[in-house]
N, C-alpha and C positions, 0 to 999 in steps of 0.2 A: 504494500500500500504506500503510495507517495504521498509525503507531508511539505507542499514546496513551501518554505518560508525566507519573504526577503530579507537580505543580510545589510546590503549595500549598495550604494547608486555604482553604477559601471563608470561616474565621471570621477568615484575616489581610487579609480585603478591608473597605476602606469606601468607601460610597456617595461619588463623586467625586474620590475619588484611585488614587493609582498606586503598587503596588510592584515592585521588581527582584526576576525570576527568573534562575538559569542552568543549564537544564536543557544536557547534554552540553557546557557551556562556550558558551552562547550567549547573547546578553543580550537578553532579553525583560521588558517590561513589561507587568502587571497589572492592570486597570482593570474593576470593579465603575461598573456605571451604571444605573437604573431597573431592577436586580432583574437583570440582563444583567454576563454577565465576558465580556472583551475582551483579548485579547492581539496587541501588537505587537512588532517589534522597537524596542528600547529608546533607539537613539540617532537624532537624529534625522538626517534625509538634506543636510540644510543647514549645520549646524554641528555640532561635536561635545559635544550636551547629551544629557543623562538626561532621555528622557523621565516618565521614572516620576515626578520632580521635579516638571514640571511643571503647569498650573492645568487642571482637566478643566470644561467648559460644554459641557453637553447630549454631544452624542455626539463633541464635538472634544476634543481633547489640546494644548494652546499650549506650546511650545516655550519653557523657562525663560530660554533665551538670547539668540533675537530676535524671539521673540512670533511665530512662523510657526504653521498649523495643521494638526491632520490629523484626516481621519474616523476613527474607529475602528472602525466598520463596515468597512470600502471601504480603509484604508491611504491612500484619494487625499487632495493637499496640497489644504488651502481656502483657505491665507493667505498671501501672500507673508510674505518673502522665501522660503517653502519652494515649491517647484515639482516636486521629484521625493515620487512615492508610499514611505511605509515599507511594509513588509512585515506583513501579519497573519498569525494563525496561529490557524487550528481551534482552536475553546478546547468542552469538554462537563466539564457538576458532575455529581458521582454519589457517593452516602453522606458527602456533606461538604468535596470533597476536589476541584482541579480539576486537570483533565486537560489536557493541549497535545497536537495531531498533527502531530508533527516529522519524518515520513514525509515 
């Protein structure tokens, strides 16, 4: 069952970085990439950084604290030290404004 609930306007995203949402007390980060929104969970599975912080190259997310990576497509780690996947989550824009499926 899908619950879309809006997070964020699409005009608080820029092209390769990340911001903190908390939609029902959850920590999710934002990432606008090649015209593409991306949301994952916000901290990372390896140590306890914000990803939203961190540096965004092509479709990865590096971890501000030991340079680990993750898809944002896919959630899967690319880079050591991270080895476990984060969590992504349905992201759809519509009249400006972007949605998460927290369902």
């Amino acid at each position: 069952m899908s619950n879309w609930t809006d997070v964020a306007a699409e005009a608080d995203l820029f092209e390769g970085a990340g911001i903190p949402v908390a939609p029902g007390g959850r920590d999710i980060a934002l990432f606008a990439v090649d015209g593409e929104v991306f949301a994952t969970d916000n901290l990372c599975t390896h140590g306890h950084a914000r990803l939203c912080d961190g540096f965004v190259e092509g479709h990865e997310i590096e971890c501000p604290h030991h340079q680990g990576r993750f898809d944002l497509r896919t959630g899967d780690a690319t880079l050591a030290p991270c080895t476990e996947p984060i969590k992504i989550w349905p992201v759809k824009v519509e009249g400006g404004r972007v949605f998460l499926d927290l369902g």
